[in-house]
C-alpha positions in Angstrom: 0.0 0.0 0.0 1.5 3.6 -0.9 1.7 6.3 2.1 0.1 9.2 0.5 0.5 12.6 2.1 -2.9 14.9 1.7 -2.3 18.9 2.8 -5.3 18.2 4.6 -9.3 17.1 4.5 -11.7 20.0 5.9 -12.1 21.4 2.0 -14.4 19.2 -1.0 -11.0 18.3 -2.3 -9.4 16.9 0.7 -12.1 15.2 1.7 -12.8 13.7 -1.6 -9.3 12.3 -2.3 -9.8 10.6 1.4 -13.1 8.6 0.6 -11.3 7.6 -3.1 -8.2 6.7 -1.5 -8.7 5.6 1.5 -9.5 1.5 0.5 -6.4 0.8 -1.0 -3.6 3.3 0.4 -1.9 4.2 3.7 -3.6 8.5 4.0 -2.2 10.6 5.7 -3.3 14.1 6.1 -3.1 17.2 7.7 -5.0 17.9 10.5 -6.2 20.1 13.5 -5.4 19.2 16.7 -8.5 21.2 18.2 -11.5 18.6 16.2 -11.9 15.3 16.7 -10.9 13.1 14.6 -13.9 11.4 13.2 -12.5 9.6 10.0 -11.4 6.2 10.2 -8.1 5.0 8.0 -6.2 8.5 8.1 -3.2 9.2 9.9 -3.8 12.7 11.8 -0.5 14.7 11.0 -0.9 17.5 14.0 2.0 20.0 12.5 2.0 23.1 11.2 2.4 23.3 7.4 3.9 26.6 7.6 7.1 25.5 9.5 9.8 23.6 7.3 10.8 21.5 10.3 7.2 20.1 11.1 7.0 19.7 6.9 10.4 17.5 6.9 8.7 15.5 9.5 5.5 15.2 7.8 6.5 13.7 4.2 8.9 10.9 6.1 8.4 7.8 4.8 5.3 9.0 2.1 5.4 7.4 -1.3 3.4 10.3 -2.5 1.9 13.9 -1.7 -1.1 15.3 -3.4 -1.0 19.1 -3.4 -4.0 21.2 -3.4 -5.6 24.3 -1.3 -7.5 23.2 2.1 -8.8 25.3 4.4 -6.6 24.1 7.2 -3.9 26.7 6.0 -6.0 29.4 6.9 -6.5 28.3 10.2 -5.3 31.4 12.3 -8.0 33.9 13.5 -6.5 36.7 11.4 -4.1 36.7 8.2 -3.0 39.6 6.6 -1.5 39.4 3.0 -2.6 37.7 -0.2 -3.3 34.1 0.2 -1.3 33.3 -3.2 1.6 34.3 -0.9 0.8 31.3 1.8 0.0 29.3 -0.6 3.3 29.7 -2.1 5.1 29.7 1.1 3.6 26.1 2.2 4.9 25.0 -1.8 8.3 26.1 -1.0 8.2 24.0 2.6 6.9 20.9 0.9 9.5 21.3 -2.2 11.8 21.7 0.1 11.1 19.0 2.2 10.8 16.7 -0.3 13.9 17.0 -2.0 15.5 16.5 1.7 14.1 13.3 2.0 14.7 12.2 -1.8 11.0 11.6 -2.3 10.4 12.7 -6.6 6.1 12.0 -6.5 3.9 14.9 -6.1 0.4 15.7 -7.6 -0.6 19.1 -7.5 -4.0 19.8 -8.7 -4.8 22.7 -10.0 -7.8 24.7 -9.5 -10.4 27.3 -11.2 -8.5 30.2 -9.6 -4.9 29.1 -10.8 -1.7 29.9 -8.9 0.7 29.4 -11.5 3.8 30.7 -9.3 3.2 28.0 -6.9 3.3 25.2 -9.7 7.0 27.0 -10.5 7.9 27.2 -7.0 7.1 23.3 -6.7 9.0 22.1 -10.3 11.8 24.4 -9.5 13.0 21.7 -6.8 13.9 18.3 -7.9 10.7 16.7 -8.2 8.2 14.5 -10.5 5.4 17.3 -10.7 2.3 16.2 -11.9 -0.3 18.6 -12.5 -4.0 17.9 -13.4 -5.7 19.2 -16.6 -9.1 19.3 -15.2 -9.4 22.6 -12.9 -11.2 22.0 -9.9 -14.5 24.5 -9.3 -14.1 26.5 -5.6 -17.4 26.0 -4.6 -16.7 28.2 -1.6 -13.9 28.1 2.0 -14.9 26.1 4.7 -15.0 27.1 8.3 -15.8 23.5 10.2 -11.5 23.3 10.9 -12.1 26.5 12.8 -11.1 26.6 16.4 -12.3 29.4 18.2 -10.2 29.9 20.9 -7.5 30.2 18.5 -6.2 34.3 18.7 -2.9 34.3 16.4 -2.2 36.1 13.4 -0.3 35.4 10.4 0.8 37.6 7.9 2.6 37.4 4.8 4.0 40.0 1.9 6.3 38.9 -1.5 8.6 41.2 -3.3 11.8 40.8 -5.3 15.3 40.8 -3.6 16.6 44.0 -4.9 19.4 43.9 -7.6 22.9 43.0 -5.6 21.5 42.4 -2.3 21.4 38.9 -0.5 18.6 37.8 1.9 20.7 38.4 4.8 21.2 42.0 3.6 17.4 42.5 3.1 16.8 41.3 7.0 19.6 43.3 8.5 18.1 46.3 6.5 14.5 45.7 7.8 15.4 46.4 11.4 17.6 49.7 10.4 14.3 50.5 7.8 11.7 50.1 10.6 14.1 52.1 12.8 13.8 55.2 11.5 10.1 54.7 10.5 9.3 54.9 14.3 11.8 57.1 15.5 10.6 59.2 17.9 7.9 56.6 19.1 9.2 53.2 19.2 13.5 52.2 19.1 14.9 49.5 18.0 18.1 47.7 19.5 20.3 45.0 18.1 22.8 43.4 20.3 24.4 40.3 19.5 21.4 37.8 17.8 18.6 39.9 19.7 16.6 42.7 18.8 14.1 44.5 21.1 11.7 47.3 20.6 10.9 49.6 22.8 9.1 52.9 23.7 11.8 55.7 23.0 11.5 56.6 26.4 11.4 53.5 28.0 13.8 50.4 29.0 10.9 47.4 28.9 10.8 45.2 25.7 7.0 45.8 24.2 9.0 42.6 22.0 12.2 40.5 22.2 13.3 38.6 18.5 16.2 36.2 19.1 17.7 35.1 15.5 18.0 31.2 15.5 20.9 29.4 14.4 20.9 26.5 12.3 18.4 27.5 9.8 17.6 26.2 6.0 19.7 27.3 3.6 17.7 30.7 1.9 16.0 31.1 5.5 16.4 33.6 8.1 14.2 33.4 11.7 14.0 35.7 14.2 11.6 33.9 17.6 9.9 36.2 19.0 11.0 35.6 22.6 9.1 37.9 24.7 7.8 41.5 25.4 5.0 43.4 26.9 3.2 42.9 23.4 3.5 38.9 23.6 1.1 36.6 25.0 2.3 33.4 24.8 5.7 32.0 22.9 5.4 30.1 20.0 5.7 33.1 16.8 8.5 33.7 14.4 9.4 36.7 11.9 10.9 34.6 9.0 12.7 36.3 5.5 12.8 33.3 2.9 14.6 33.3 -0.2 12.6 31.7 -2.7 14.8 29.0 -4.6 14.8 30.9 -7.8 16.7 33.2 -5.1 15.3 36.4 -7.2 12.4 37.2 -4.9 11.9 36.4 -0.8 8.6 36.1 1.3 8.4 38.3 4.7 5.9 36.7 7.1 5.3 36.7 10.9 3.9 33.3 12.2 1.2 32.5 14.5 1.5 35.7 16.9 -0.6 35.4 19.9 -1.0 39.3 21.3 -1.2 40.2 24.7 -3.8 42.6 24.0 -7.3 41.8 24.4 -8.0 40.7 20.8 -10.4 43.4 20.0 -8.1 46.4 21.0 -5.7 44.2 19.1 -7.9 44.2 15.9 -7.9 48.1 15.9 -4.3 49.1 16.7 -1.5 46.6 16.8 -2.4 44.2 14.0 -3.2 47.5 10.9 0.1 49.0 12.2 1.9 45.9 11.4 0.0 45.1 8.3 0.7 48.8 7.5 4.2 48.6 8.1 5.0 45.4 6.1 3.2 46.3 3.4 5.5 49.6 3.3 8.3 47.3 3.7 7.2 45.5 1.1 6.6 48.9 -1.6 10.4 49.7 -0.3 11.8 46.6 -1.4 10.8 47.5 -4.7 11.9 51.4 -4.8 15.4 49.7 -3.5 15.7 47.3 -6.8 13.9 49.6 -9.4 15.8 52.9 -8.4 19.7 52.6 -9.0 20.1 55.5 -6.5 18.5 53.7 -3.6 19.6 50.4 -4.2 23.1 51.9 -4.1 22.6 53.7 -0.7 20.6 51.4 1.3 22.5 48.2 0.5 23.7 46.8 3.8 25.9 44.7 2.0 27.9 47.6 0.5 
């Protein structure tokens, strides 16, 4: 019997591919750990599709992964960014992972609303991409996977690497960037792998990012540690070089606020949306304007 790997079964798709498959294979499927588990012959996979580690651990062993959209990646309470960008993110984690583990099969099936970048993403790593013909009709997101005492956030933004800088050089620059956007409110110190912000007049963290060691090649992390903003651990800013190494995704992961999630809703969460989209509009001045590229490049 083949181990197939499913990205999960709350959507039409996933669900559908379970009841065909089911019989005469070993399913495996992504899962939340908040529902019960009410399927019989599936293999829960409680792990977060978003982190490369929990995604090496996932295909292990797997003959096969089908690729598709299920409503499990959407799964924190808010995201901010385009969902192409997630979408592409998780591709890169399961091309990735993949090629770790020397496993060539994957099917990616395609749907009505096409995402042909995450198609490149998953043939750009050494794989046996097969994509179906037949696009699959949306007939709408599901909400069933929903947990509702789940209060993180997730965002995500996409540009281009700008002309002559490396990934590290587009992180380092982010912290000097958001520096002097907030000066006068908020500071930012580095010291050794640790950055904090504070209030300009004040010594107590409202954050603490520790920059891990030992990460993917064409991955930078940043934990966020602690602060007076932070309720609980478990979040990571992440800059990730896409393997085309041309163009890197920003996103913060599965942040859990201190603040009451409504006041959250209407202050902490735009700001930062507002900021990384900025971010986002800056990486491309620095790679379309010679003049900016040139002075900003913290690799100069």
């Amino acid at each position: 019997m083949k181990k197939i790997l499913l990205m999960g079964i709350y959507g039409d798709i996933g669900y559908h591919l379970y009841e065909t498959l089911k019989d005469d294979n070993e399913v495996y499927a992504f899962m939340s750990p908040y529902k019960n588990n009410t399927l019989k012959n599936v293999h829960p996979i409680y792990l977060n599709p978003y982190d490369l580690e929990d995604m090496n651990e996932a295909v292990k062993g797997k003959d096969l992964v089908i690729f598709f959209e299920d409503p499990i990646m959407r799964f924190n309470k808010m995201t901010q960014g385009r969902f192409d960008t997630f979408f592409e993110l998780i591709a890169d984690n399961v091309g990735r992972a993949l090629e770790n583990e020397n496993i060539k099969d994957i099917i990616y099936i395609s749907e009505e609303i096409q995402h042909e970048d995450v198609k490149s993403i998953l043939s750009s790593y050494n794989l046996n991409v097969r994509a179906t013909n037949t696009k699959v009709k949306r007939l709408g997101k599901s909400l069933k996977y929903k947990n509702p005492n789940n209060r993180t956030m997730r965002s995500a933004q996409r540009a281009e690497i700008p002309k002559n800088w490396t990934l590290e050089g587009v992180a380092k620059y982010y912290f000097k960037w958001l520096d002097e956007i907030i000066f006068g409110i908020f500071k930012i110190t580095e010291k050794d792998d640790e950055v904090r912000i504070t209030l300009e007049q004040s010594t107590m963290p409202l954050l603490i990012l520790r920059k891990r060691t030992n990460t993917a090649r064409r991955q930078i992390i940043y934990d966020v540690v602690g602060g007076k903003l932070l309720r609980k651990q478990g979040s990571w800013l992440e800059f990730r070089a896409l393997k085309d190494e041309a163009s890197f995704i920003m996103a913060l992961h599965d942040f859990d606020p201190a603040l009451p999630w409504p006041l959250y809703a209407l202050t902490q969460a735009p700001l930062h949306g507002l900021v990384s989209r900025i971010y986002q509009m800056e990486m491309i001045i620095n790679d379309s304007i010679l003049e900016e590229n040139i002075k900003n490049n913290p690799n100069k």
